[in-house]
MDAnalysis code that builds the backbone (N, CA, C; Angstrom):
import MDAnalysis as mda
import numpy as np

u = mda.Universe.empty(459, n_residues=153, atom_resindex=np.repeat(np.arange(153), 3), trajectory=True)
u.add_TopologyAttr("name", ["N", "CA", "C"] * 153)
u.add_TopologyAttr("resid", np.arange(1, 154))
u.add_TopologyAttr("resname", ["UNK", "UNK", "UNK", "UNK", "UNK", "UNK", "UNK", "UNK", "UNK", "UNK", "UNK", "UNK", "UNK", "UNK", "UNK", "UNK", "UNK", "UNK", "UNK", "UNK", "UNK", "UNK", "UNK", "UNK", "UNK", "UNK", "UNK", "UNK", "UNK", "UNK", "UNK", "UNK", "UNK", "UNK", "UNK", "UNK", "UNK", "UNK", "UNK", "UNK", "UNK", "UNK", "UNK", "UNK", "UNK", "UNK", "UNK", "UNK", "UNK", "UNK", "UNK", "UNK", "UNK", "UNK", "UNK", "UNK", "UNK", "UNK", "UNK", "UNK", "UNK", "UNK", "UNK", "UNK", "UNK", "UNK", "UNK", "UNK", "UNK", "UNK", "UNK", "UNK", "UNK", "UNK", "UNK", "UNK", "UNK", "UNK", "UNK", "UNK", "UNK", "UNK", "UNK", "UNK", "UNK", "UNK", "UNK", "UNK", "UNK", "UNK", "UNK", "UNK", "UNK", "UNK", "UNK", "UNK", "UNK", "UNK", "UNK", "UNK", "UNK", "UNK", "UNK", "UNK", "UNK", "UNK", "UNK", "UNK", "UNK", "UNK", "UNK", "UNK", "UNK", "UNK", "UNK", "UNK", "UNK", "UNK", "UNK", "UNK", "UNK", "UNK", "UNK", "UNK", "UNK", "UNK", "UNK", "UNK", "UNK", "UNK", "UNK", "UNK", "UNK", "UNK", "UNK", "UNK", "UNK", "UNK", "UNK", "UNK", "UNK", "UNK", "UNK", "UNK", "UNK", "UNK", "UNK", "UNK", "UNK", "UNK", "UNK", "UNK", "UNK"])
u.atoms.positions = np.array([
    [0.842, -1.176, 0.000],
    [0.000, 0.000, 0.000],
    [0.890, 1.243, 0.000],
    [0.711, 2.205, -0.697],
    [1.374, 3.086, -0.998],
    [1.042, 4.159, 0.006],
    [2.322, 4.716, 0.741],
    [2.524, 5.476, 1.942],
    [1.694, 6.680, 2.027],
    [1.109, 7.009, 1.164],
    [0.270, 8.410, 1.375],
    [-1.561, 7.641, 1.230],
    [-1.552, 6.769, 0.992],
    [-3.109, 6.012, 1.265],
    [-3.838, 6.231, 2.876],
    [-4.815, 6.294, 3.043],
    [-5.335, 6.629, 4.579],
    [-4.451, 7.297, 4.796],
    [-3.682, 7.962, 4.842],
    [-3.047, 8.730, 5.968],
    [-3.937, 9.860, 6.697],
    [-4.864, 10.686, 5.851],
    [-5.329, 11.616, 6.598],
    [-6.879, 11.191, 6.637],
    [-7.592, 11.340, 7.718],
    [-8.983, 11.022, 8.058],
    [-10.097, 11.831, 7.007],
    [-10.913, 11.109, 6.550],
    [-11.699, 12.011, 5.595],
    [-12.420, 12.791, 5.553],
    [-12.819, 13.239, 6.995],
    [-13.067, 14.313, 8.100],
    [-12.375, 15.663, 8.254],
    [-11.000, 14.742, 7.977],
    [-10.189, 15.921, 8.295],
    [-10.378, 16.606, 6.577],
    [-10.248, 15.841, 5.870],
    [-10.136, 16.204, 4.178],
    [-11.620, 17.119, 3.529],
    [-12.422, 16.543, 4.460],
    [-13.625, 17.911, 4.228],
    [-13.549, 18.735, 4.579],
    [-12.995, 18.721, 5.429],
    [-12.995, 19.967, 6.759],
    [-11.466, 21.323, 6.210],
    [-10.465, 20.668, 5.140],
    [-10.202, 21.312, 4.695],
    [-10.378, 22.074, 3.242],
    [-11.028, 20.643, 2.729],
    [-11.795, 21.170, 1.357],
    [-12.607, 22.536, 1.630],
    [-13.292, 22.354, 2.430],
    [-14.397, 23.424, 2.848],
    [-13.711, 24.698, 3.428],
    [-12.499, 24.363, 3.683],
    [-11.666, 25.652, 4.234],
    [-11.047, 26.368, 2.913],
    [-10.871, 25.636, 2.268],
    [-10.361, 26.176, 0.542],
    [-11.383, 27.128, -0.038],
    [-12.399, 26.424, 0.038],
    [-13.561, 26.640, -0.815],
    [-14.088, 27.580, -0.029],
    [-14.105, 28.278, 0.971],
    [-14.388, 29.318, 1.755],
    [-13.725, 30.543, 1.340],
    [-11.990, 29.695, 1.311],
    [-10.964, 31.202, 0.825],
    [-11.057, 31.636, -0.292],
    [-11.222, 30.682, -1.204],
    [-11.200, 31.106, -2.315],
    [-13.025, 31.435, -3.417],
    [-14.051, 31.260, -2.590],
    [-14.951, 32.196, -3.235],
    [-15.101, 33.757, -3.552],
    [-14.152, 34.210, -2.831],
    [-14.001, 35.595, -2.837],
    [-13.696, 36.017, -4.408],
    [-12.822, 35.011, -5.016],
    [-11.887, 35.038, -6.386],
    [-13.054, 35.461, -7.597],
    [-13.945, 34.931, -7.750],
    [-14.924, 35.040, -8.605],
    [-16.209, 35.948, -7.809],
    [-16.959, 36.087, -9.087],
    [-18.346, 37.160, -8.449],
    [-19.006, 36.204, -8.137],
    [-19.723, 36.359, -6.821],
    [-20.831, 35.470, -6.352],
    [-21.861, 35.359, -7.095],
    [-22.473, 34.312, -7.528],
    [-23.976, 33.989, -8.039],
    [-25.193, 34.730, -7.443],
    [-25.566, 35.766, -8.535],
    [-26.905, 36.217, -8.204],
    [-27.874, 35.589, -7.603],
    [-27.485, 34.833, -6.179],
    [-29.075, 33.778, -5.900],
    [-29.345, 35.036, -4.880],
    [-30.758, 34.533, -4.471],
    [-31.566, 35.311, -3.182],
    [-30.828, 34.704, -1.974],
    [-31.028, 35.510, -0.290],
    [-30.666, 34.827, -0.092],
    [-31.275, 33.778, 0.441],
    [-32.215, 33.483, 0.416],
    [-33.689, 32.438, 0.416],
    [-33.102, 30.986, -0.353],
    [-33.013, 31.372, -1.993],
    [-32.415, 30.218, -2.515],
    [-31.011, 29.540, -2.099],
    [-30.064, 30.372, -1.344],
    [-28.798, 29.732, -1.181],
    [-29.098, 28.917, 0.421],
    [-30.066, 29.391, 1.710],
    [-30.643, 29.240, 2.224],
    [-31.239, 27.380, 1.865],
    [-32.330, 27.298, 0.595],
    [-32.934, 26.426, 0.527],
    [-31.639, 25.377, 0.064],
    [-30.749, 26.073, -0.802],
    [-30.156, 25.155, -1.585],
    [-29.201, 24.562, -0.337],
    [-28.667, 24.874, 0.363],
    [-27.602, 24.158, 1.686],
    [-28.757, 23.446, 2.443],
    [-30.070, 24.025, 2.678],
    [-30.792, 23.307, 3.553],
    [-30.951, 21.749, 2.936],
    [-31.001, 21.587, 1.194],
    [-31.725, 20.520, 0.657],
    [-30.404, 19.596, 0.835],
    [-29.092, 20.118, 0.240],
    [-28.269, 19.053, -0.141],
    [-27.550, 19.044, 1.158],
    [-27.558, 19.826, 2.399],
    [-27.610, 19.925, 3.445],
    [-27.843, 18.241, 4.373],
    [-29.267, 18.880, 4.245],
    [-30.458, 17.528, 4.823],
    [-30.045, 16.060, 4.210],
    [-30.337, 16.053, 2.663],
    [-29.725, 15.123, 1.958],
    [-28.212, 14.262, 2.911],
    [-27.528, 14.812, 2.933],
    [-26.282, 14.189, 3.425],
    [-26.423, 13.927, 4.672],
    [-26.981, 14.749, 5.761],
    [-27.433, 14.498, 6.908],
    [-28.078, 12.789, 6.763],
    [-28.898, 12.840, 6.304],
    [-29.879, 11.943, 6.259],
    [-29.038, 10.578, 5.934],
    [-28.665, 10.869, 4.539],
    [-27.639, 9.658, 3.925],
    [-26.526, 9.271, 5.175],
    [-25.706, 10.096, 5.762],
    [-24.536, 9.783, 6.749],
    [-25.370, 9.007, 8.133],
    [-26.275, 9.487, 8.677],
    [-27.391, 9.170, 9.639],
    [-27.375, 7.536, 9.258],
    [-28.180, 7.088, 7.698],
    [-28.486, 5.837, 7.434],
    [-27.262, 4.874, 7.455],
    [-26.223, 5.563, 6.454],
    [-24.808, 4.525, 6.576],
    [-24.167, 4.244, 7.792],
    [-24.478, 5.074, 8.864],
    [-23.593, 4.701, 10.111],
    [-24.519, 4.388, 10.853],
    [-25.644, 4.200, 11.322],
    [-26.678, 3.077, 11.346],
    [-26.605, 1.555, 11.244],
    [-26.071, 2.006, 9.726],
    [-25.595, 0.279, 8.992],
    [-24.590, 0.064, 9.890],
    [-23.309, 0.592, 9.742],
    [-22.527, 0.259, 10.364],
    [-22.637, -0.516, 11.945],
    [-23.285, 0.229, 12.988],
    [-23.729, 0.497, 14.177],
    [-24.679, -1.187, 14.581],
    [-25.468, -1.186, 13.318],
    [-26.508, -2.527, 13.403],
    [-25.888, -3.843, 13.128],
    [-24.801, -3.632, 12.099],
    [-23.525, -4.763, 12.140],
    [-22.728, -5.172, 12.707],
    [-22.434, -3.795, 13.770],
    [-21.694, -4.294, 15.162],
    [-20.176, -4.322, 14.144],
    [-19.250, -3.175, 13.054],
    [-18.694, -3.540, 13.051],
    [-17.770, -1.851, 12.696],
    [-16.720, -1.594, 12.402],
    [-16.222, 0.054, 12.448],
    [-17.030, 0.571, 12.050],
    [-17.008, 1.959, 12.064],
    [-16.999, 2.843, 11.019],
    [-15.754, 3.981, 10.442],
    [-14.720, 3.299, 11.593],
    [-13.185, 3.961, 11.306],
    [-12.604, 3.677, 9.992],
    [-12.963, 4.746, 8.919],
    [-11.832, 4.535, 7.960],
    [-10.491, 4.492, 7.918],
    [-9.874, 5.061, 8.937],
    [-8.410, 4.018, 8.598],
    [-8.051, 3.212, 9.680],
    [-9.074, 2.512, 10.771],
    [-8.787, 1.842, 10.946],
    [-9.702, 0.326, 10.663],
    [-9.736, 0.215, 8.897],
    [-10.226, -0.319, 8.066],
    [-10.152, -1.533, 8.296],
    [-8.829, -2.504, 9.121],
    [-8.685, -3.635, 9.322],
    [-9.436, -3.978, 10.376],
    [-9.754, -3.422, 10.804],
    [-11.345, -3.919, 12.502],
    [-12.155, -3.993, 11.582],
    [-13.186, -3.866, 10.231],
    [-13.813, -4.708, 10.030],
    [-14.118, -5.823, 10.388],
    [-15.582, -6.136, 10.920],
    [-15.786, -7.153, 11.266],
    [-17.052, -8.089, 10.664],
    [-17.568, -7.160, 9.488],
    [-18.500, -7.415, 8.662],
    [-18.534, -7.072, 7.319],
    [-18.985, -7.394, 6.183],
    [-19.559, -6.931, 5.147],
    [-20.843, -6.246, 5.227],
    [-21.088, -5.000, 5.325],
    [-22.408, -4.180, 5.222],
    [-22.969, -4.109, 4.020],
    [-24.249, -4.690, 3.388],
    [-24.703, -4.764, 2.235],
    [-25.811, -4.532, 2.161],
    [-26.845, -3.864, 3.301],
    [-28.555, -3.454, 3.081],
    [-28.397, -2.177, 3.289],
    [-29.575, -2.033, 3.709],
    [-29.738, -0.714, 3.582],
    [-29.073, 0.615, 2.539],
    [-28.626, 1.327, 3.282],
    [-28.237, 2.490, 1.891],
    [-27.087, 1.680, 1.170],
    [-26.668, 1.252, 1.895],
    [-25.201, -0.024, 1.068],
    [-25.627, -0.523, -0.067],
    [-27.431, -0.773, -0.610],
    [-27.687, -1.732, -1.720],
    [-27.462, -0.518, -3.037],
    [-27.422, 0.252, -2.272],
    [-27.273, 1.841, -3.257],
    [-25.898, 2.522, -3.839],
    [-25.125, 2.611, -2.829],
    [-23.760, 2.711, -3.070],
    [-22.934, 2.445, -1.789],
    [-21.812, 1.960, -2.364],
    [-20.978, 1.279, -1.690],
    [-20.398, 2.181, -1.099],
    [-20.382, 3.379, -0.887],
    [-19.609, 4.523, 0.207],
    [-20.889, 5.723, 0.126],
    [-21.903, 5.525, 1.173],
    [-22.535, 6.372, 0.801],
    [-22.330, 7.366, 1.920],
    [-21.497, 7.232, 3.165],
    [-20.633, 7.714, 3.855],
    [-19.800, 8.872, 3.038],
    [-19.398, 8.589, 2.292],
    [-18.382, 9.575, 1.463],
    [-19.301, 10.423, -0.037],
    [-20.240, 10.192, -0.074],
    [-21.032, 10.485, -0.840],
    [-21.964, 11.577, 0.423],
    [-22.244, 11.218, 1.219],
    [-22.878, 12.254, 2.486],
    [-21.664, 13.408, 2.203],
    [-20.905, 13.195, 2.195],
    [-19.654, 14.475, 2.385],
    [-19.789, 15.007, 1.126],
    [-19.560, 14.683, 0.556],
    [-19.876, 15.374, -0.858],
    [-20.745, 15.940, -1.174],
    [-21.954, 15.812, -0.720],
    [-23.311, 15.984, -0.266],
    [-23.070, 17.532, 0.592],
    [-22.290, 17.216, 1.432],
    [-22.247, 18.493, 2.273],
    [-20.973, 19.433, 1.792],
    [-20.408, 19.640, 0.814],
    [-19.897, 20.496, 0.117],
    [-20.484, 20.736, -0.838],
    [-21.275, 20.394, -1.460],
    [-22.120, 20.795, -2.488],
    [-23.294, 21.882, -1.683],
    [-23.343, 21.507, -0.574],
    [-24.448, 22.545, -0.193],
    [-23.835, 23.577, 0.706],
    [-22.426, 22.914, 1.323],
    [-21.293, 24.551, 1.170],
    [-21.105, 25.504, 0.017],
    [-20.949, 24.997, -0.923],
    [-20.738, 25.579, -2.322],
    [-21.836, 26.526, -2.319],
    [-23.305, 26.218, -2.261],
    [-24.640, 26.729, -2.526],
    [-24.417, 27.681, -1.581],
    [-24.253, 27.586, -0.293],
    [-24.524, 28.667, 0.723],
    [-23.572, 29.778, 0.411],
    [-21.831, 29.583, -0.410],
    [-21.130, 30.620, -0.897],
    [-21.649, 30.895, -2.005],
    [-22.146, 30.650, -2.839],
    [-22.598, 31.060, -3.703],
    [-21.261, 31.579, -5.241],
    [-20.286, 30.315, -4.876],
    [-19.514, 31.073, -5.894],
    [-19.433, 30.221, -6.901],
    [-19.050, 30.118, -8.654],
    [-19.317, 29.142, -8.970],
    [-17.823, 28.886, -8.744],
    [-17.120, 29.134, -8.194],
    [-15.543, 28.491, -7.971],
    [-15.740, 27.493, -6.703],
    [-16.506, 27.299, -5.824],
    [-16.591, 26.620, -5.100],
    [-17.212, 24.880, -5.210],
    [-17.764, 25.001, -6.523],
    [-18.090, 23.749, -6.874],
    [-17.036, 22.799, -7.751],
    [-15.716, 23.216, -7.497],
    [-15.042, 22.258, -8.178],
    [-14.325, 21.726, -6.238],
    [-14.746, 22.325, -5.412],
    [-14.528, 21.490, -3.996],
    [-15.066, 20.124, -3.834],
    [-16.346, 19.948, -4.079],
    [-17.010, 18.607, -4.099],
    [-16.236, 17.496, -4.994],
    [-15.756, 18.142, -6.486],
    [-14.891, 17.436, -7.187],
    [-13.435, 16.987, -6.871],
    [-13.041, 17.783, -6.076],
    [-11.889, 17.412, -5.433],
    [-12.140, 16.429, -4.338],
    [-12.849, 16.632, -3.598],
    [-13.326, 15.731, -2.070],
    [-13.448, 14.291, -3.216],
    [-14.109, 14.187, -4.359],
    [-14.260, 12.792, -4.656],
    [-12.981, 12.236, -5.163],
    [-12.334, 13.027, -6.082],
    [-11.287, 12.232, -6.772],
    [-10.277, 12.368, -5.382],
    [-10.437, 13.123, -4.621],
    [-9.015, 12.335, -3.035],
    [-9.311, 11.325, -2.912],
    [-10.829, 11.315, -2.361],
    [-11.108, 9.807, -1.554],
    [-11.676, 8.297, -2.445],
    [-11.543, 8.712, -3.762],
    [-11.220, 7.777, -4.587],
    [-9.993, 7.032, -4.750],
    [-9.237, 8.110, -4.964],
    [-7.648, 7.681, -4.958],
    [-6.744, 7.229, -3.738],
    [-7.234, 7.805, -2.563],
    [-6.341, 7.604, -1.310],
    [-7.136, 6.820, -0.161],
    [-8.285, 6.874, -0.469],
    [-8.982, 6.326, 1.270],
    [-9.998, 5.131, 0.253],
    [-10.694, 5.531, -0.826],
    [-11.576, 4.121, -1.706],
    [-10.740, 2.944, -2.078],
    [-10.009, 3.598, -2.984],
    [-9.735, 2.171, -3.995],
    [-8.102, 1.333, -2.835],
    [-7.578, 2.259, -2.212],
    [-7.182, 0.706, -0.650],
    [-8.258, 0.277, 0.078],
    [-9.760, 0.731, 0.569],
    [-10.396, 0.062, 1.379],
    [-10.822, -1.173, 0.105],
    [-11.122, -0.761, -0.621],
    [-11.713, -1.802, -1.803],
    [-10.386, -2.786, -1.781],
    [-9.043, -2.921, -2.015],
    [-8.310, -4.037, -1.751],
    [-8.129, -4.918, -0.366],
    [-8.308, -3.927, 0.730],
    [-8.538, -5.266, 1.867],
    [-9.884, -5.410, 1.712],
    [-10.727, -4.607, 1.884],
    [-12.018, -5.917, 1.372],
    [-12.083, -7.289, 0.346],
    [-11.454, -7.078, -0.678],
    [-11.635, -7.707, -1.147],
    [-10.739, -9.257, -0.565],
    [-9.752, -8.590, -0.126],
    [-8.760, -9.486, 0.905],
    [-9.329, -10.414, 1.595],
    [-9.838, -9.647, 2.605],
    [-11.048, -10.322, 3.421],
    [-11.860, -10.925, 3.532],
    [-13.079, -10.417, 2.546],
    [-13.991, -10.925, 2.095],
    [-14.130, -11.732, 0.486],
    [-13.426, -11.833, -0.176],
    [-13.329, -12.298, -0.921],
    [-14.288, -11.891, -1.990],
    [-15.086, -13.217, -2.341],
    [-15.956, -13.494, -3.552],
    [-17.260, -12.629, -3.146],
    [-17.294, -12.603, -1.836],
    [-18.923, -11.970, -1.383],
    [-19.011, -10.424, -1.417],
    [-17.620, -10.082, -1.637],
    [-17.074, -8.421, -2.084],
    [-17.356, -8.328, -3.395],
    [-16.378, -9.254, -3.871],
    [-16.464, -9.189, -4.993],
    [-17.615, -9.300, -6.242],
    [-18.785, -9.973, -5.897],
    [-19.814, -9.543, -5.921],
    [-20.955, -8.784, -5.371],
    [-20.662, -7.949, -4.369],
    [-21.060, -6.927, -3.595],
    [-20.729, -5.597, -4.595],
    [-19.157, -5.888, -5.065],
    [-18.822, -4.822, -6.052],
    [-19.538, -4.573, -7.454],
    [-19.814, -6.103, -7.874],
    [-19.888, -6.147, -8.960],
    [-21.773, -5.871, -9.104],
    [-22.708, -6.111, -8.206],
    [-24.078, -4.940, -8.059],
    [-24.240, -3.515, -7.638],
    [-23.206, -3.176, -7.160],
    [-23.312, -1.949, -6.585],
    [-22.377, -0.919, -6.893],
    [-22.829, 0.465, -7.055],
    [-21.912, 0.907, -7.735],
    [-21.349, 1.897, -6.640],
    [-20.191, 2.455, -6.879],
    [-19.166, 2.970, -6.049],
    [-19.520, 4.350, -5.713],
    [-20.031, 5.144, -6.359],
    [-20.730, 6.112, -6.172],
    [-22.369, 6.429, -6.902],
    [-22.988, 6.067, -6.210],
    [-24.369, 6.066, -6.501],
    [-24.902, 7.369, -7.200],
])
């Protein structure tokens, strides 16, 4: 596994995405919304992720097994109902979820290439290693877990 994989918590990686995307809306002219619509628009994709993160760690919680992404090897289950039949990180899809409705509440359109960044990190550094010890682990029942469900819903 290549030394910069998990290293930083994906918590921490929103939490600075969203610090970027704060500094740098200033750069461009803000989007003519009301402020009602920027309001509705963080409340929806807001809620949305709320809701989605709520259900996936639920799953987690009802399996009795982490929800520590890097400490990925305490797995102690394959999670496959609930929002899981939907996408396979819908945990990381909640976050994305909630920079998209950061973006809305700045109102800049420079702030929506933040959400795009939050995915291709945790694609590259925290997804596609959890996807090799799973598959480690779990084998064939991953491996067709993978092969119905898609990685980002």
């Amino acid at each position: 596994m290549d030394r910069l994989e998990r290293m930083i918590p994906p918590p921490v990686v929103l939490l600075l995405i969203g610090a970027a995307m704060r500094w740098t809306a200033p750069a461009l002219p803000a989007a003519a919304l009301p402020g009602w619509a920027r309001v509705a628009w963080a409340f929806a994709f807001g809620g949305a992720g709320a809701a989605l993160l709520a259900a996936a760690v639920f799953g987690f919680f009802r399996a009795r097994t982490t929800v520590d992404p890097i400490r990925i090897d305490r797995a102690s289950t394959l999670v496959v109902d609930g929002v899981y039949r939907v996408s396979r990180n819908p945990i990381y899809l909640a976050d994305a979820l909630f920079l998209v409705a950061w973006a809305g509440w700045l109102a800049s359109p420079l702030t929506l290439a933040g959400p795009a960044a939050l995915v291709a990190y945790l694609t590259r550094f925290q997804i596609r290693p959890e996807e090799r010890f799973l598959a480690a682990k779990f084998g064939a029942r991953y491996e067709a877990y993978r092969a119905a469900v898609r990685r980002w819903a």
